[in-house]
N, C-alpha and C positions, 0 to 999 in steps of 0.2 A: 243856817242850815239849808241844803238844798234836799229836794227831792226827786228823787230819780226813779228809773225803772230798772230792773236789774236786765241784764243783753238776753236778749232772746222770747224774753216774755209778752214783749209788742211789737205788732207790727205796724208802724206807724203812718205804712201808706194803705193802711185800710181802716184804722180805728186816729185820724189824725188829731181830733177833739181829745180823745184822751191823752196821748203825747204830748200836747201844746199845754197840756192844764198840771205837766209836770214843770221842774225847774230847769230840768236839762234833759235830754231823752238820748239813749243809750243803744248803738244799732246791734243789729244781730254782729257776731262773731265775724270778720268777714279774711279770707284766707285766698292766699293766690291765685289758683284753680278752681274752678267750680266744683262744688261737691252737692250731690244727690241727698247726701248723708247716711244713713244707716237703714237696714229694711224694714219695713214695720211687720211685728208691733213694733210701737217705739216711744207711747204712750198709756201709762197706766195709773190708773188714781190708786193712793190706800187708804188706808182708814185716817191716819194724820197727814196726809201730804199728797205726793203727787213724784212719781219716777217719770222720766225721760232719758232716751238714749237718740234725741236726733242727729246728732252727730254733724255739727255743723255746715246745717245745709245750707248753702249761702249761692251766690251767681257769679261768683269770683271777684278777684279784686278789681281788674279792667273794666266789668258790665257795673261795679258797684261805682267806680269811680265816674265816669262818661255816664250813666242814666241813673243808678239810684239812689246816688248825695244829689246830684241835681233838684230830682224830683223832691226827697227829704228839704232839700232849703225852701222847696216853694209850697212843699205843703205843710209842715212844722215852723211853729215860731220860738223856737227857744233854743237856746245853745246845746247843737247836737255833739255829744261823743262817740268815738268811732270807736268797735272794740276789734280788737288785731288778733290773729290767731297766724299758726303756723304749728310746721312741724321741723323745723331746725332754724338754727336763728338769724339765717339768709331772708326767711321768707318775712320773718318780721321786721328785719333791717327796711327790706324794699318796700311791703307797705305804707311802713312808717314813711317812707321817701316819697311816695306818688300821694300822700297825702298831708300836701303840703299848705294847700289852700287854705284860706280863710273861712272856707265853709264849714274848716273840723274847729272846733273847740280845743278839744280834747283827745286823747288817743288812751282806750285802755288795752293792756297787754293781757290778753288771757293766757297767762299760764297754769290752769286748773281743771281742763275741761277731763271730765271723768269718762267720757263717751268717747276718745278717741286715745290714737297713741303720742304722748307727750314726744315734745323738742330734748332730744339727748343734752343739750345744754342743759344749765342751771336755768334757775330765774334770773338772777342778779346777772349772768353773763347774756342773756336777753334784752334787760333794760339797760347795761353798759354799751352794747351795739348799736340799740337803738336812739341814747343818749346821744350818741358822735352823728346821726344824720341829722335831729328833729329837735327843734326848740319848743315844741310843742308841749305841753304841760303830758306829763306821763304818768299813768295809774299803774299801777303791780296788781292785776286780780290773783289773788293766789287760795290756795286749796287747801278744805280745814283737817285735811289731811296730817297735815306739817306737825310733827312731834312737838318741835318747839318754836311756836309762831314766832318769837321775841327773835330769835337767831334769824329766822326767814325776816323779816321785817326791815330787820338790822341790816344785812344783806342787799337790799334792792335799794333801801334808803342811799348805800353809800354806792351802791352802781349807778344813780344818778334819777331814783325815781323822784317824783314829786308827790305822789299820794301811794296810796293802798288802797284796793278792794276788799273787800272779805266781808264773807265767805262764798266759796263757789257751793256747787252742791256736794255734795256725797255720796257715795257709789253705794248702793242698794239693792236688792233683790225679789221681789213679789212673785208669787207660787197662784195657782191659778185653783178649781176647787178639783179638780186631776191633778194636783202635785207638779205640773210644768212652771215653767219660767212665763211669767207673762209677756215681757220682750224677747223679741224675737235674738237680741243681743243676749241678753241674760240677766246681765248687770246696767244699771242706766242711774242718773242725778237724781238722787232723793233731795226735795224742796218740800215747804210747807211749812205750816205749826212749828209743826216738831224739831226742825232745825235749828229756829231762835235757841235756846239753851248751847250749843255749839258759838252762834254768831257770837252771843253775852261773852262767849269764855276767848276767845280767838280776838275780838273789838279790845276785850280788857288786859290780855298781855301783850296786843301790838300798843296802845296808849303807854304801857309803862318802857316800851320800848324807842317807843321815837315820839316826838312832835309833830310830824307829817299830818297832813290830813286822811280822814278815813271813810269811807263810804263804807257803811253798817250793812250787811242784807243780810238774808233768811230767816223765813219764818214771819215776817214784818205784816200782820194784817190789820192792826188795829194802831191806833196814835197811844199807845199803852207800849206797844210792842215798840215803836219807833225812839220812844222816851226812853225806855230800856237802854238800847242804842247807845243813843246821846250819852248817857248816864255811867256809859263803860268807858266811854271815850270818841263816839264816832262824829264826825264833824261836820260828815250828809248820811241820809237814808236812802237806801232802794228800796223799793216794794217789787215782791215779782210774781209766784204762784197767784198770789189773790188776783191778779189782773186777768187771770183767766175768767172767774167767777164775775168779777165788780168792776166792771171798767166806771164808776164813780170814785174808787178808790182813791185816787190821790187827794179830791177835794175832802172826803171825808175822811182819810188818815190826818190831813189837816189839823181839821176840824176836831177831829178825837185828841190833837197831840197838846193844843191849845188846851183844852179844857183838862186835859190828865197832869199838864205841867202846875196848872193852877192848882188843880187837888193835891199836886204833890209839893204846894208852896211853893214853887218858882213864878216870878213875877212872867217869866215866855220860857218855853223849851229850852233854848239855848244857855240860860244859867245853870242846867241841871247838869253841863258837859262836866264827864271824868267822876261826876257824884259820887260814883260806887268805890270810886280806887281809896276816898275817906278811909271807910273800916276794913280793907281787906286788907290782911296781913302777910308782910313780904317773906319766902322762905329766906332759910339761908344757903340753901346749897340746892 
């Protein structure tokens, strides 16, 4: 199992200790043109979680490419993935294409982001375009939105992904104590707590869906929560909100995940993959 950070929740060229003491670290969202992102407010805590509507603010693909994977290779030591965004599926083809180098790992495709306006393509015809440029190992993040994950999963699997993400956040609303919206947008990414119960249910019908690998997030703040994960089906964890509060987090979700496998009778974490699909029962229709 690896461990990772979910895209957006680190910045890794200011907190580079935490990044490095992950298993692979995850950049911000990065998109052709540069975007400002969204006005603030754009940031609001609630009682289980945490909204966002920044609207990926990122320095464009060109200033990310020529200075800030540079600087990521020389100040992180572990296999960085790069997360792709766009807004129709030219602009992901081309990223995927200018980041061709040995400095990417990985490439994850956000298709999920709740804060802005999605790409009129599908997913699956996303990662089939970007399939035909990049041999690069390719993620599907996709949104727990999706009626029926197992159909979406199914879907990018056969467009030529190689993994899945899930879950992005969820679109939420927080009221202020005058009854306004607290983001300036209205709606923004609800993360947190209270997510995990989504991730368990979205982890558990994409496992019965494919073999692919899975990166587990939301909600992920304790090595209890991560084993949960594993247990539905996920084959890495992210951690994301909590890294706002705990930048020790990753040592100590370790730490937690180790000891919670043992209480839960597995000799390491990784025995406990897919545990739960044991007693749950298949419908028939």
């Amino acid at each position: 199992m690896l461990l990772l950070n979910a895209s957006g929740c680190l910045d890794a060229l200011t907190a580079p200790e935490v990044a490095s003491s992950l298993d692979a670290f995850v950049t911000k969202t990065v998109t052709p043109e540069p975007r400002a992102g969204n006005a603030p407010v754009r940031i609001a805590e609630t009682e289980h979680g945490m909204l966002n509507s920044i609207g990926l603010a990122n320095p464009g693909r060109d200033v990310f490419v020529t200075e800030t994977l540079p600087l990521l290779t020389r100040t992180v030591h572990v296999p960085i993935w790069v997360s792709v965004g766009g807004f129709c599926v030219r602009d992901y083809v081309e990223t995927c294409e200018q980041l061709a180098g040995d400095a990417v790992a990985c490439l994850e495709l956000n298709l999920s982001c709740p804060n802005v306006d999605e790409a009129p393509e599908s997913a699956a015809e996303i990662v089939a375009a970007c399939r035909e440029v990049t041999d690069k190992p390719l993620y599907a993040k996709v949104s727990p939105h999706s009626w029926d994950m197992a159909e979406t999963v199914r879907a990018v699997e056969a467009a030529g992904a190689d993994g899945v993400s899930m879950v992005n956040t969820l679109r939420g609303v927080a009221l202020d104590a005058q009854l306004r919206a607290t983001l300036a947008r209205g709606a923004g990414g609800y993360s947190g707590p209270a997510l995990k119960p989504v991730a368990l249910a979205a982890v558990l019908a994409a496992r019965r869906a494919t073999a692919l690998p899975i990166v587990g997030m939301g909600g992920v703040c304790t090595g209890r929560d991560a084993l949960e994960l594993i247990a539905c089906g996920a084959t890495h964890v992210a951690i994301g909100t909590v890294l706002f509060a705990d930048c020790d987090a990753p040592a100590r979700v370790r730490d937690e995940l180790v000891a919670e496998a043992t209480r839960a009778g597995f000799e390491q974490p990784d025995d406990a993959f897919a545990f739960a699909l044991q007693n749950v029962a298949r419908l028939a229709n």
